[in-house]
C-alpha positions in Angstrom: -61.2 33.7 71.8 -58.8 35.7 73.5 -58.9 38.9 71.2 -55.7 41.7 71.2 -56.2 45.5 70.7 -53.8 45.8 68.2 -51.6 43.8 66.0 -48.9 45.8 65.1 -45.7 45.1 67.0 -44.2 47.1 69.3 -40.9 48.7 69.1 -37.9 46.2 70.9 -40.7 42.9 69.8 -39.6 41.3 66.9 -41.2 38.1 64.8 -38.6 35.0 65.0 -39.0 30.9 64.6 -37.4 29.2 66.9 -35.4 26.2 65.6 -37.0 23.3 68.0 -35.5 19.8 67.5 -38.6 18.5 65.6 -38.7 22.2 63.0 -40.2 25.8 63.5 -41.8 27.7 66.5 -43.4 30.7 65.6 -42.9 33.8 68.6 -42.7 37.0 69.5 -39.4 38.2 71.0 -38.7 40.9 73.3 -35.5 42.3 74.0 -34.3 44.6 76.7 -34.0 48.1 76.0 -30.2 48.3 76.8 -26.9 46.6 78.5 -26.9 43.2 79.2 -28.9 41.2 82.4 -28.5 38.6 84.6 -32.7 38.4 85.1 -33.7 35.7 83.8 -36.0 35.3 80.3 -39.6 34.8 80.7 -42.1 32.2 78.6 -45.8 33.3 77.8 -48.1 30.1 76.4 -51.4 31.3 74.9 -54.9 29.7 75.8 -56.9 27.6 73.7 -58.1 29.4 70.2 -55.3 32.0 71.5 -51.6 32.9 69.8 -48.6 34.7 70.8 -50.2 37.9 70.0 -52.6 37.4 73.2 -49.7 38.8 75.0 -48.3 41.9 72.5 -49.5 44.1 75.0 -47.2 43.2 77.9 -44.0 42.5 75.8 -42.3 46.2 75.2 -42.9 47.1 79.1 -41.6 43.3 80.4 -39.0 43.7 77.7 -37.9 47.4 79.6 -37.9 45.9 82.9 -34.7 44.2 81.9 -35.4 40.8 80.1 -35.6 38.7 77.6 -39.7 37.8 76.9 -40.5 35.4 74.8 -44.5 34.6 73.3 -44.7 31.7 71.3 -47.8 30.0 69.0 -48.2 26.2 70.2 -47.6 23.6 67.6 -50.5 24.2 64.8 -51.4 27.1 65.9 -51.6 30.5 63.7 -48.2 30.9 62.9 -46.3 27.7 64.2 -46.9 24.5 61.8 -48.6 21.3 63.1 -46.9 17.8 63.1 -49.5 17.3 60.4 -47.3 19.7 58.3 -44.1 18.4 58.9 -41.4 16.0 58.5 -39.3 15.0 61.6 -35.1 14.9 61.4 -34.0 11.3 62.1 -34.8 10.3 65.3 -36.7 13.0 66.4 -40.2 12.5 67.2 -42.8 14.9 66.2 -45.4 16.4 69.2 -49.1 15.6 68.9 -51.6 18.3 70.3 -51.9 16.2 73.7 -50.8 18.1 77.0 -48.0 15.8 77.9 -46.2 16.3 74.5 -47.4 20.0 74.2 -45.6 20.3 77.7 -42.6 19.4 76.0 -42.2 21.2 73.2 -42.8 24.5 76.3 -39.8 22.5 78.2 -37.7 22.8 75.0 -38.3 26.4 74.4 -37.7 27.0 77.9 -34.3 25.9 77.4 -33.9 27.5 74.3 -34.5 30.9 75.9 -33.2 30.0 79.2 -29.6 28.8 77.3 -27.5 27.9 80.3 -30.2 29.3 83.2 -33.7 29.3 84.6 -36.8 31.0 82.8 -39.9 32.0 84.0 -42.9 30.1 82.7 -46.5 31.8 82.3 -49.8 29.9 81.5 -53.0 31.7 79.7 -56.0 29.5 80.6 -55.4 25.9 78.6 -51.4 27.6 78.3 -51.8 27.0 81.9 -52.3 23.5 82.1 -49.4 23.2 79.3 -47.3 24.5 81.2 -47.8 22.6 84.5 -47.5 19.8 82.2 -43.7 21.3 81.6 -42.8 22.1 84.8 -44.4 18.5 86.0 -42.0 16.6 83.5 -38.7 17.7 85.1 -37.5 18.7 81.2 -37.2 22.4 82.5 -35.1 24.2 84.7 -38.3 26.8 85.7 -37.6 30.4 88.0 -41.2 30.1 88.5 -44.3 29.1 87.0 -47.4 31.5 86.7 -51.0 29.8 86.3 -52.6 33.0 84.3 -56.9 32.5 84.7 -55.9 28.6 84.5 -57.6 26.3 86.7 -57.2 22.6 88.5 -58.2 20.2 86.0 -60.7 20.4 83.1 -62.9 23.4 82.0 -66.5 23.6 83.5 -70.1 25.7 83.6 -71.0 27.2 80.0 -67.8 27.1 78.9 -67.1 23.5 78.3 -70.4 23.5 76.9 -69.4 25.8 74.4 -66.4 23.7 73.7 -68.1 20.2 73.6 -70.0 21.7 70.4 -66.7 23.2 68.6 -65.7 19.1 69.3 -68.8 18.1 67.9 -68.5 20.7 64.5 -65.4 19.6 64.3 -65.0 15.5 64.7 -67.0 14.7 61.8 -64.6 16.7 59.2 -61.5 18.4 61.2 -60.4 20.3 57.9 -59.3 24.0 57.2 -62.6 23.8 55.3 -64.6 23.1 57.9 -63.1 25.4 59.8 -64.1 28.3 57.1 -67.6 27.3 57.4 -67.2 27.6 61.3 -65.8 31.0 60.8 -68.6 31.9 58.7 -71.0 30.3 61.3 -70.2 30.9 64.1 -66.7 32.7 64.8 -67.8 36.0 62.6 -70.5 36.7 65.0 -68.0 36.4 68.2 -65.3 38.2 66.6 -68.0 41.1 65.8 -69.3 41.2 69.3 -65.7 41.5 70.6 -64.6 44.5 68.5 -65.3 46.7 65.7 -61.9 46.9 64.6 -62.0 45.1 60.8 -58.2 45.0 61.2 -58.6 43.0 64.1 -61.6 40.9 63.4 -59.5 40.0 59.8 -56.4 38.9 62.8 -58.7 36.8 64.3 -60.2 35.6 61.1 -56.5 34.5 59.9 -55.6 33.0 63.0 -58.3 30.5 63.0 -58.1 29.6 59.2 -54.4 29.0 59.8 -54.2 26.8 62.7 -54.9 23.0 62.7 -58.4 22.2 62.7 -57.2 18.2 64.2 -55.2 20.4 66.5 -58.1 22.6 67.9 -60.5 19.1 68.1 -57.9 17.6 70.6 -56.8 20.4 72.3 -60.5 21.4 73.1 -60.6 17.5 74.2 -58.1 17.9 76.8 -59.3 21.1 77.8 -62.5 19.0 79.0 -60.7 15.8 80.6 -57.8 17.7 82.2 -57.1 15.7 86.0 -56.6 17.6 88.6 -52.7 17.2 89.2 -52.4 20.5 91.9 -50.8 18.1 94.4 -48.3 17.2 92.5 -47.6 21.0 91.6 -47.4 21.6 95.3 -44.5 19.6 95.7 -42.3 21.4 93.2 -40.2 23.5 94.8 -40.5 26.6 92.8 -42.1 29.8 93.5 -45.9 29.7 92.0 -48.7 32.8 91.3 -52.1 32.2 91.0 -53.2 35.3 89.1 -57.0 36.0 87.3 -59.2 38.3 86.7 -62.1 39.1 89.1 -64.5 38.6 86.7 -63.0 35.3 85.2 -65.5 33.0 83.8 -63.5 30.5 82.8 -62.8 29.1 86.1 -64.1 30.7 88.6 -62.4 32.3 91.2 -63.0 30.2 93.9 -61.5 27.1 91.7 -58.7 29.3 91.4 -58.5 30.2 95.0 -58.5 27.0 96.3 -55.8 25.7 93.8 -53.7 28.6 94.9 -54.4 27.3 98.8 -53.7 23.4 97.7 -50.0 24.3 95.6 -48.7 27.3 98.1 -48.7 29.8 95.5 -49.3 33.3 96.0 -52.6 34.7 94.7 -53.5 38.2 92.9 -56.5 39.4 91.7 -57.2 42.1 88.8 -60.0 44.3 89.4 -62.5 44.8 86.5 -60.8 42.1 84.4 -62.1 39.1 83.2 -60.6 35.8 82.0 -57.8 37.6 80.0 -55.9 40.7 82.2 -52.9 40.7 79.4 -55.6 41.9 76.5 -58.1 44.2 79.6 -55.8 45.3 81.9 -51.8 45.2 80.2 -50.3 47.7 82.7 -51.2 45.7 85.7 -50.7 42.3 84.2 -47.0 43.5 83.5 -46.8 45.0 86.9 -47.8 42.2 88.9 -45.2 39.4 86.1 -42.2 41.8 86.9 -42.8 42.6 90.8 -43.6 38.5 90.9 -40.4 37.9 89.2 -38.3 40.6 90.5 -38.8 39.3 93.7 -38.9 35.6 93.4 -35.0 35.9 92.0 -34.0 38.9 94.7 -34.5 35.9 97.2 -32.8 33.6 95.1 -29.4 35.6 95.5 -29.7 35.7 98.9 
């Protein structure tokens, strides 16, 4: 679990639901400091077991860099509802927790936030494989898309191992009170090892208790049966970053080399960091998002 340093929001990042065609997405919004801009807005997708607050580091300073940011919670989790929970207008059809639908409810918010213009899209590990998922569909008029400790298809090594037995916890009875058992088995432990903040620990205890347990069983699915679809990425022609901690060990570096190579993106590396730079290392992660942004639209008003 990807776990913040601190909860509280930062001044200029406000809490807003944005009104989707199918009902309510939770975010975090950043706004810039002053004047207007013509840069365009940027999307942030969390990972899997993640939220929008993975990213409540890097909002204030993205924000002051002149644009609009936007972090949102994926459908049933923390903060957003699930399609469980709700009741869909006329119509309108209701996501499911599977990447191609998830990738659509991104393309929607990127045009939400984008209004009448391009956003840039950024991926957190399984957020990175929604997203491609967006910018694969052709829904979403993307400035560029960012694959952030993502990889090339489905989740390998220990990890997936540790992600086949959340499946298995969970298939038998995927309820919010199975998940408070699995908090109490297993998650209280993790959260304890990760920090001894009880403020934060009682985050990510809330977190997990309020997102869908159906939604974490079939997310954590496609997390382990994601295809590789990095040729087809390569043929979009949008400007694409590779970007991952050195110590990453999710995917490991090489996988995320080599999809770099196979899509012509550009690849950066943070030193000392692991498989989540916005949470470890916030100042370079919003260093390297502007610079990569900055410059992708300098050359576009060429």
């Amino acid at each position: 679990m990807s776990t913040p340093q601190f909860t509280d929001l930062p001044p200029g990042v406000r809490r807003a639901d944005l009104p989707l065609s199918y009902g309510p997405l939770a975010a975090l919004r950043a706004m810039p400091t002053s004047g207007s801009t013509e840069l365009a807005p940027a999307v942030l997708v969390h990972g899997f077991t993640g939220s929008k607050e993975d990213f409540i580091a890097l909002l204030q300073s993205l924000a002051q860099a002149g644009r609009e940011v936007v972090a949102i919670d994926l459908p049933g989790t923390y903060e957003s509802p699930g399609p469980e929970t709700l009741v869909a207008p006329p119509g309108v059809r209701l996501p499911d927790y599977r990447l191609s639908s998830l990738g659509g409810v991104v393309a929607e918010v990127v045009d939400l936030v984008g209004g009448n213009g391009q956003a840039h899209l950024v991926g957190h590990s399984f957020g990175g494989l929604v997203a491609r998922e967006t910018a694969l569909s052709g829904l979403a008029d993307l400035a560029s898309l960012t694959l952030m400790c993502s990889g090339p298809a489905a989740l390998g090594g220990q990890s997936a191992m540790v992600t086949r037995n959340l499946i298995a916890a969970l298939s038998v009875d995927p309820t919010p009170e199975r998940l408070r058992e699995l908090w109490d088995e297993r998650f209280d432990a993790e959260a304890r090892s990760r920090t001894s903040d009880p403020v934060i620990r009682e985050f990510l205890r809330e977190r997990l208790l309020s997102s869908s347990a159906l939604g974490l069983m079939r997310t954590a699915e496609d997390l382990l049966g994601a295809g590789d679809r990095v040729d087809e990425l390569a043929d979009l022609k949008i400007p694409k970053l590779v970007f991952y901690g050195e110590n990453d060990d999710a995917w490991s570096p090489a996988e995320q080399d080599d999809m770099a190579d196979r899509m012509g993106a550009r690849r950066l590396v943070v030193p000392g960091a692991g498989h989540s730079p916005n949470v470890e290392a916030p100042e370079t992660t919003s260093g390297v998002l502007t610079s990569f942004w900055n410059e992708t639209e300098s050359v576009g008003r060429r």
